[in-house]
Backbone as numpy.savetxt, mean C-alpha at the origin, in Angstrom:
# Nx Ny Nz CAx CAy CAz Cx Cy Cz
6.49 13.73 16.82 7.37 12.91 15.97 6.54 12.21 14.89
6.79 11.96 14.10 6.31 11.59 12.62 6.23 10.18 12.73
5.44 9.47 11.97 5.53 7.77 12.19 6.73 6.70 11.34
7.11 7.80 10.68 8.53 6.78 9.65 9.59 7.29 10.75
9.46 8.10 11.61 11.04 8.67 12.32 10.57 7.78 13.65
9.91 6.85 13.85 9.70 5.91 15.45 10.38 4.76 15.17
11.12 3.99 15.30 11.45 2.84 15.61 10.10 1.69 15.18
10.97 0.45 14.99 9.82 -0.55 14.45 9.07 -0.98 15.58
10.05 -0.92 16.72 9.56 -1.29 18.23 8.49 -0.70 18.68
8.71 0.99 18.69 7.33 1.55 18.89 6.35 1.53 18.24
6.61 1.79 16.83 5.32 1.69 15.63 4.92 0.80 16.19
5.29 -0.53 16.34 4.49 -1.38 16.61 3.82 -2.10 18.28
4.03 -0.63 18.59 3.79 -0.87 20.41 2.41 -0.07 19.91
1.84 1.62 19.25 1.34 1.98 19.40 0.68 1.46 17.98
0.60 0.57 17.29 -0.46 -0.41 16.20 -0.91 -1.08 17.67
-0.31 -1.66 18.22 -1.15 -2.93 19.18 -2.24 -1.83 20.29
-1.97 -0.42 20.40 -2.56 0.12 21.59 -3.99 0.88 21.52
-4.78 0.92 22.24 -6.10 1.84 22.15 -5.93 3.02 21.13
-5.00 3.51 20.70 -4.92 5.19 20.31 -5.31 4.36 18.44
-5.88 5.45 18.12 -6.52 5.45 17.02 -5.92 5.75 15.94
-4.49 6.44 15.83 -3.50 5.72 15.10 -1.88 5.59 15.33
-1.38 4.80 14.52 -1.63 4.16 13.79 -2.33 3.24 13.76
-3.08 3.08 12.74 -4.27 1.78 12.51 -3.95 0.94 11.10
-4.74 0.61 10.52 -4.81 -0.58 9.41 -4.09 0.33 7.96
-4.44 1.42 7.70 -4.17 2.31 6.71 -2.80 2.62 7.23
-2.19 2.82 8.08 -0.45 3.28 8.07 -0.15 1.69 8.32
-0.88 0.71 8.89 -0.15 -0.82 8.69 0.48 -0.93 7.51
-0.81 -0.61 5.76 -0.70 -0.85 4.90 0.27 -0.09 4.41
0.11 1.13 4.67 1.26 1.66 3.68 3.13 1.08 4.22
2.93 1.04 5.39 4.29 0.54 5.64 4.59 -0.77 5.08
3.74 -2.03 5.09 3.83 -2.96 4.18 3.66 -2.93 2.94
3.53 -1.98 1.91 3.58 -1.56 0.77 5.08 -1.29 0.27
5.07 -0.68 1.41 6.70 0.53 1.46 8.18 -0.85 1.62
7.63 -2.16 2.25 8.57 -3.19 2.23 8.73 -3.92 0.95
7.07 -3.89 0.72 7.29 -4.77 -0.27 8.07 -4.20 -1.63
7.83 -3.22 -2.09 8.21 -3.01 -2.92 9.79 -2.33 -2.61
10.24 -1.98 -1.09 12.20 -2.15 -1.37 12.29 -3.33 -1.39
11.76 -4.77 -1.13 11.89 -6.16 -1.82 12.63 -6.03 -3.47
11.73 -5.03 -4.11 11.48 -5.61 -5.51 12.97 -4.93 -5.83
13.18 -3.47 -5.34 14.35 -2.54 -5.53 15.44 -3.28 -4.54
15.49 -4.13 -4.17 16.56 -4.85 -3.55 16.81 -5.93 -4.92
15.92 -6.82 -5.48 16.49 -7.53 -6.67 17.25 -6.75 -7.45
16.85 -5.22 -8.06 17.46 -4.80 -8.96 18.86 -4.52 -8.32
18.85 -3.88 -6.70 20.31 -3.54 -6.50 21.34 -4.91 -6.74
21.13 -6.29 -6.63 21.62 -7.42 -6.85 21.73 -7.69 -8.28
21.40 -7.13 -9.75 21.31 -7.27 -10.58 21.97 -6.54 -11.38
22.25 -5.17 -11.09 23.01 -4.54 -11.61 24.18 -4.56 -11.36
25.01 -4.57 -12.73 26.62 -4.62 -12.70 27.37 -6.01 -12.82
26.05 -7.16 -13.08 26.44 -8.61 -13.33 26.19 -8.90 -14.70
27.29 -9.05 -15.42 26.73 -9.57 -16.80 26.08 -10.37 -17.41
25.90 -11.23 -16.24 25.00 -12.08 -16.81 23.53 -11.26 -17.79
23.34 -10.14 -16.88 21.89 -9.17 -16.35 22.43 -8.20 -17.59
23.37 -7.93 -18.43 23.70 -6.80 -19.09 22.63 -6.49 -19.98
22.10 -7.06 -20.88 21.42 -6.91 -21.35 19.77 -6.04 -21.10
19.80 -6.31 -19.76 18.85 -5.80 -19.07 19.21 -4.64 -18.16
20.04 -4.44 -17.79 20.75 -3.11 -16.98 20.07 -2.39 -16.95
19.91 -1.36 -18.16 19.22 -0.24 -17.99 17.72 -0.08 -17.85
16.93 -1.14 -17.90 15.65 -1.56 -17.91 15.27 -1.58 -16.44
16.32 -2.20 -15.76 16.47 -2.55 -13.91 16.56 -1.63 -13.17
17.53 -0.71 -13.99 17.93 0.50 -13.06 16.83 1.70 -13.57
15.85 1.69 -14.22 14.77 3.14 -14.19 13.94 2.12 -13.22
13.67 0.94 -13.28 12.62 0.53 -12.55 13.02 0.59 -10.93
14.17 0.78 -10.67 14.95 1.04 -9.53 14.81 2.70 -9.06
14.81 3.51 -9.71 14.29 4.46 -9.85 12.91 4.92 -9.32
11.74 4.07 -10.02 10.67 4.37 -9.97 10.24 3.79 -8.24
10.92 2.52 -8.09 10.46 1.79 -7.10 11.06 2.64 -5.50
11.80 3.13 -5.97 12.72 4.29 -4.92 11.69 5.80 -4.53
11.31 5.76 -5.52 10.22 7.15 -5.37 8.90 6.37 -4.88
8.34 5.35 -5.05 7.35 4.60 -4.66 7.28 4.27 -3.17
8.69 3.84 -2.81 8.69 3.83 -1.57 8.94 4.99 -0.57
8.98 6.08 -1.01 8.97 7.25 -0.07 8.03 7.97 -0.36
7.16 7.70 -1.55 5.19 8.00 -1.47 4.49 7.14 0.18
5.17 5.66 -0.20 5.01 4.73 0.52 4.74 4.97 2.24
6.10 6.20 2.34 6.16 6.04 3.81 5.48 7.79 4.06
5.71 8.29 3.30 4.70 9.65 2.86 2.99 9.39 3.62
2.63 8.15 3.17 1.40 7.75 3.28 0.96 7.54 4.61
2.19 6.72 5.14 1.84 6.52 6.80 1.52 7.74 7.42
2.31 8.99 7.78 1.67 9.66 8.25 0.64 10.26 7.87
0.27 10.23 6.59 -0.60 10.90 5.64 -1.61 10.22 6.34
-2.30 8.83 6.35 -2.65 8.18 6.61 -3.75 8.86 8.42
-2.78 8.66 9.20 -2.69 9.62 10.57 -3.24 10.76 10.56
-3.02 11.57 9.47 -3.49 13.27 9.49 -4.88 12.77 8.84
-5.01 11.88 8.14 -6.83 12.09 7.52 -8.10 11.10 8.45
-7.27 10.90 9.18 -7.81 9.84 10.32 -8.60 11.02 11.26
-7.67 11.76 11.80 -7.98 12.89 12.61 -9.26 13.54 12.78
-9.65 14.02 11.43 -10.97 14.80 11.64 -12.52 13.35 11.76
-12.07 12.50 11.33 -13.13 11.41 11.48 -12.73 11.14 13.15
-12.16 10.66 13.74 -12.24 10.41 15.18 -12.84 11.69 16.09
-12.86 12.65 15.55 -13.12 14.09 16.40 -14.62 13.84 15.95
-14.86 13.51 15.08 -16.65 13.54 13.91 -17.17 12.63 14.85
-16.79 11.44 15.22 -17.04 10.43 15.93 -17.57 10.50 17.58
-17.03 12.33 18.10 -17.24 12.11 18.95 -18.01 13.72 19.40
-18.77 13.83 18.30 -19.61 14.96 18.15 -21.27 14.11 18.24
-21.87 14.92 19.40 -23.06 14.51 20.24 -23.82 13.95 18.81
-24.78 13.21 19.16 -25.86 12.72 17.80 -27.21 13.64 17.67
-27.10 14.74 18.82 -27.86 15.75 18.08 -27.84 17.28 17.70
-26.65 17.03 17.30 -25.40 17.87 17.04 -26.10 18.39 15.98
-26.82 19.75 15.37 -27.11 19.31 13.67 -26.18 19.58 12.86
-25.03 19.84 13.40 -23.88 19.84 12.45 -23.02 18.71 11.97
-23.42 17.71 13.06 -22.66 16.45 12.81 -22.51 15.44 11.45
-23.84 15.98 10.85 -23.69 14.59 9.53 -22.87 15.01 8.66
-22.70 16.44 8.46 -22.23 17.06 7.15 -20.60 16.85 7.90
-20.01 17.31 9.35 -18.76 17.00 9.58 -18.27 15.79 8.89
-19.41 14.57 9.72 -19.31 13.26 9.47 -19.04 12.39 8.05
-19.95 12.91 7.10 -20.14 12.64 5.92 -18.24 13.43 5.17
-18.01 14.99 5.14 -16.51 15.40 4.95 -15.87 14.62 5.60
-15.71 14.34 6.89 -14.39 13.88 7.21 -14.41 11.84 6.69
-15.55 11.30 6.49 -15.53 10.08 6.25 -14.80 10.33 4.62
-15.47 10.94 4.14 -14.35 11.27 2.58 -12.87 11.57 2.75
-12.54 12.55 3.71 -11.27 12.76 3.38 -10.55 11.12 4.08
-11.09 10.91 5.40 -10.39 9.22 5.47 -10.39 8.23 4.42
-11.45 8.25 3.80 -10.94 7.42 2.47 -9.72 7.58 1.77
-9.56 9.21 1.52 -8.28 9.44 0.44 -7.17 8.89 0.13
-6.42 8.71 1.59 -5.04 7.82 1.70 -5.06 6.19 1.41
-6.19 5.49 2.31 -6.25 4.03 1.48 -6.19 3.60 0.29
-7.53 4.71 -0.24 -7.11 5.05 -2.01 -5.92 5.07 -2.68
-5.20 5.96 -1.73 -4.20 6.40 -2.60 -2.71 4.75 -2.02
-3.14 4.42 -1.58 -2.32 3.35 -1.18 -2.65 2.42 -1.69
-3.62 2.04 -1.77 -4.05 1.02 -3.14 -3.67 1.25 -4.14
-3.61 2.26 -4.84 -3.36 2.44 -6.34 -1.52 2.74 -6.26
-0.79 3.06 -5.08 0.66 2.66 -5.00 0.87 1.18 -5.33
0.04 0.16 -4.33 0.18 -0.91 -4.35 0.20 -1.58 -5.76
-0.85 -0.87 -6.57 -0.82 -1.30 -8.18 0.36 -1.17 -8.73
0.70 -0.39 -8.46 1.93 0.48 -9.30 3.34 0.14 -8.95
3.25 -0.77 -7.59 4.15 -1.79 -6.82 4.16 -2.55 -7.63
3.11 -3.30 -7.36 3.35 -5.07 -8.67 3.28 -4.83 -9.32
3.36 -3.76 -10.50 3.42 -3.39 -11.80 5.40 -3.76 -11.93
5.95 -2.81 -11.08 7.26 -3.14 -11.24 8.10 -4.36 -10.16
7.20 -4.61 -9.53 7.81 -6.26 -8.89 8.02 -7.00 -9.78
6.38 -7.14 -11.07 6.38 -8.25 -12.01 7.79 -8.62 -13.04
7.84 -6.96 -13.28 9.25 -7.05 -14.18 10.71 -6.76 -13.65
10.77 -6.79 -11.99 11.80 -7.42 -11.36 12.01 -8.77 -10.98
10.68 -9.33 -11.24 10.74 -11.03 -11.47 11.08 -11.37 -12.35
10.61 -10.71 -13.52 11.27 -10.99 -15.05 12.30 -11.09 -15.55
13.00 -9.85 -15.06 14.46 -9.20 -15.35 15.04 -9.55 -14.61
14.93 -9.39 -13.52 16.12 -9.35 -12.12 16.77 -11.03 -11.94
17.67 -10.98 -11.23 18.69 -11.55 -10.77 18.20 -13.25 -9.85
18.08 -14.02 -10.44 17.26 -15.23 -10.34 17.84 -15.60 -8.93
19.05 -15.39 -8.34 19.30 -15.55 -6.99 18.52 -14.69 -6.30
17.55 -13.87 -6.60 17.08 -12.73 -5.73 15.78 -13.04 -5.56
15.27 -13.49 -7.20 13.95 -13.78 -7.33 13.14 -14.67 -6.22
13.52 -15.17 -5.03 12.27 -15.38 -3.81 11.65 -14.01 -3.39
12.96 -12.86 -2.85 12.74 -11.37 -2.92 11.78 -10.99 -3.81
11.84 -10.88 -4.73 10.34 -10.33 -6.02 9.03 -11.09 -5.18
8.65 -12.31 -5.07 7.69 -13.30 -4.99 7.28 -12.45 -3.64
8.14 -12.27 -2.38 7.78 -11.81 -1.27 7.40 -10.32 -1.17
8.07 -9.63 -2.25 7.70 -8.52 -2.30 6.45 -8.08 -3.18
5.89 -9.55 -3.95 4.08 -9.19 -4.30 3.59 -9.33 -3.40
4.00 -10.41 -2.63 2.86 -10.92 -1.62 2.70 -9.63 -0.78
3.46 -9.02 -0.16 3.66 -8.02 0.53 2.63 -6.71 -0.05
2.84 -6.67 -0.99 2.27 -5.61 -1.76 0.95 -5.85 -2.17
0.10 -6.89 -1.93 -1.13 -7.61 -2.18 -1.74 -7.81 -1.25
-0.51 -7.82 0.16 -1.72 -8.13 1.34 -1.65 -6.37 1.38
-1.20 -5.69 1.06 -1.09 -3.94 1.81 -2.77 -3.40 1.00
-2.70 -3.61 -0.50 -3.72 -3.84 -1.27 -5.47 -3.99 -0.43
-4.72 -5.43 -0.06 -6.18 -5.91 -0.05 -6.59 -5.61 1.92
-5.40 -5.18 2.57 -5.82 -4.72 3.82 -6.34 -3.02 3.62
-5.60 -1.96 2.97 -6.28 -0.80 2.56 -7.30 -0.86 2.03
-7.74 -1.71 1.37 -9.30 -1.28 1.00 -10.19 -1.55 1.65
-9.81 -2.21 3.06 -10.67 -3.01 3.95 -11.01 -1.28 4.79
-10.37 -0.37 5.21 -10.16 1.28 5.20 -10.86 1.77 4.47
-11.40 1.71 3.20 -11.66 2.23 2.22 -13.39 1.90 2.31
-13.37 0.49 2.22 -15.33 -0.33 2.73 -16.00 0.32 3.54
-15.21 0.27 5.09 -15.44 0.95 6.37 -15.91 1.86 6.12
-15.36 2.81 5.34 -15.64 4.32 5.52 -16.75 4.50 4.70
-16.80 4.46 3.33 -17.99 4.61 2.20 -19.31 4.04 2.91
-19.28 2.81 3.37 -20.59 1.87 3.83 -21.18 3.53 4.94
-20.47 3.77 5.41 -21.08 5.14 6.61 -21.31 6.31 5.36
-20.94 6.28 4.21 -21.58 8.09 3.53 -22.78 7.90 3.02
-23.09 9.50 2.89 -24.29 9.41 3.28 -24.56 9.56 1.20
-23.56 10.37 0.93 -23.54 10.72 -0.45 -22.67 9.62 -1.46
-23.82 8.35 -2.01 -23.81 7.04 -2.12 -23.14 7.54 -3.68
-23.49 8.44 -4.42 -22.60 8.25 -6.02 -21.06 8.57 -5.53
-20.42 9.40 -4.54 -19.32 9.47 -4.55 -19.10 7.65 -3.64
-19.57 7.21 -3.03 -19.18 6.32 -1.94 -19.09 4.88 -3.13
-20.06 5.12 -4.18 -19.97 3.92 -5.41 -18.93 4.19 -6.45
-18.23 5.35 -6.24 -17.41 5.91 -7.73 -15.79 5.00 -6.59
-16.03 5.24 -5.54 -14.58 4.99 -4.70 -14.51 3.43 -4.39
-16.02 3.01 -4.25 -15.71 1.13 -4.25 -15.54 0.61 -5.57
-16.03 1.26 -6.75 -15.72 0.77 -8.22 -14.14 0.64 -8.25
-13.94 2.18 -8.00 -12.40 1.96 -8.35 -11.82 0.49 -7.38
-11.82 0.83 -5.84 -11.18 0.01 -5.36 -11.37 -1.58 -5.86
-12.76 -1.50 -6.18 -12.77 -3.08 -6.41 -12.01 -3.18 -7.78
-12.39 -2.48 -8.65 -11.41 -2.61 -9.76 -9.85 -3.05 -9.50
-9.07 -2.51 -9.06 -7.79 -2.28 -8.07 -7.58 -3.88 -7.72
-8.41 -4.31 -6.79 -8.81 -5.90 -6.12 -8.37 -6.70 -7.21
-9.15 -6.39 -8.04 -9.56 -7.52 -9.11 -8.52 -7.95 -10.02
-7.83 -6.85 -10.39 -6.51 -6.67 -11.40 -5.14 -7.15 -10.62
-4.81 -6.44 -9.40 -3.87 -6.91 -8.97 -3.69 -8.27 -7.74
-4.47 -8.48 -7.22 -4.64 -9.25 -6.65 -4.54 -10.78 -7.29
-5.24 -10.93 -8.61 -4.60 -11.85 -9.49 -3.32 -11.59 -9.66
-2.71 -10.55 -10.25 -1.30 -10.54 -10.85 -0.08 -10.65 -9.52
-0.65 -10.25 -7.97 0.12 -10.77 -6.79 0.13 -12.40 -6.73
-1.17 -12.88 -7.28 -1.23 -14.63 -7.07 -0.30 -15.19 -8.19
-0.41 -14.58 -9.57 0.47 -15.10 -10.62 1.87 -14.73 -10.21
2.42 -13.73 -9.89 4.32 -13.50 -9.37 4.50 -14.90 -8.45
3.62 -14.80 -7.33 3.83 -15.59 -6.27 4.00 -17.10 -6.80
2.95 -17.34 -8.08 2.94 -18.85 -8.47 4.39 -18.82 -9.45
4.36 -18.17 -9.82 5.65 -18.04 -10.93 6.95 -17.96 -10.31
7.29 -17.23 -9.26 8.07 -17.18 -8.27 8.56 -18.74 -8.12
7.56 -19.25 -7.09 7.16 -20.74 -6.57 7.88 -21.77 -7.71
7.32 -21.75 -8.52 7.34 -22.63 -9.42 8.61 -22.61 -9.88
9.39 -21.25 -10.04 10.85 -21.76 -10.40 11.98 -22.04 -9.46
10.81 -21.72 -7.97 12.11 -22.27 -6.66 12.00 -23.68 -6.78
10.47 -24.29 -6.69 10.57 -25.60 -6.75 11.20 -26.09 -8.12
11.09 -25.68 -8.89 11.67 -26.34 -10.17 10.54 -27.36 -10.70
């Protein structure tokens, strides 16, 4: 069975259990995958109110985009699971194996791939949260605020997946080309999750 077709009950019986996944990388993508139907929940509240007319069609492609984002989103979880695989098997190949580093070294790359690629969803999350805070439906707007935060902790827990793995390769220009990016990633959105959240804030409190 696939990890988006389990129940929240189990997903989260077998996150708490010894088995090796789901782990931190399908955590993230599933909290990616919330946060941003957060953001596509403002727009469904926004469209078809005139107040919002003006903005309609602006709401509804970003409704669009955020709809395909979240089924990359849940795409990822198991994705996530399948690139896990050959690193736990690498893991348990003798240490004088002489085949082991080169397994070790491939399969620590391909586990990177999905965090990667969940990070740079996550970008592409608060890219359109920001302008469902903007646009969207000011009764909704706590929804936007929760759905950066959401999308900032998925962010900044996938790349913690991403550290893990590079710090072990052995082939340091690919392992520095994949922390550039990620830290790049960090740096950009992780501010712009703190600015929604303050901006959010600031117009609940008034």
């Amino acid at each position: 069975m696939k990890m988006i077709d389990k129940t929240v009950t189990v997903f989260t019986e077998e996150l708490a259990s010894p088995a090796p996944v789901p782990g931190g990388g399908g955590a993230s993508a599933l909290v990616g995958a919330i946060g941003v139907a957060l953001g596509d929940m403002v727009g469904e509240l926004t469209v078809g109110k005139k107040k919002y007319a003006d903005v309609e069609e602006d709401v509804k492609a970003l409704m669009v985009n955020a709809q395909e984002l979240r089924r990359r989103f849940l795409e990822l979880i198991d994705g996530d699971a399948e690139a896990f695989a050959p690193l736990a098997k690498a893991y348990g190949i003798p240490k004088d194996d002489p085949t082991r580093d080169e397994v070790m070294e491939n399969a620590l790359k391909v586990a990177c791939g999905v965090p990667m690629d969940i990070m740079r969803a996550c970008g592409e999350a608060l890219d359109l949260i920001e302008e469902f805070a903007a646009k969207g439906s000011k009764l909704a707007i706590s929804d936007a605020g929760c759905g950066a935060v959401l999308c900032k902790a998925a962010m900044q827990a996938a790349s913690l997946n991403v550290f893990i793995n590079t710090k072990s390769m052995k082939d340091r220009a690919c392992a520095e080309a994949l922390e550039k990016e990620a830290n790049e990633l960090l740096d950009k959105y992780t501010a712009m999750g703190d600015e929604i959240f303050g901006t959010v804030l600031g117009k609940i409190r008034g």
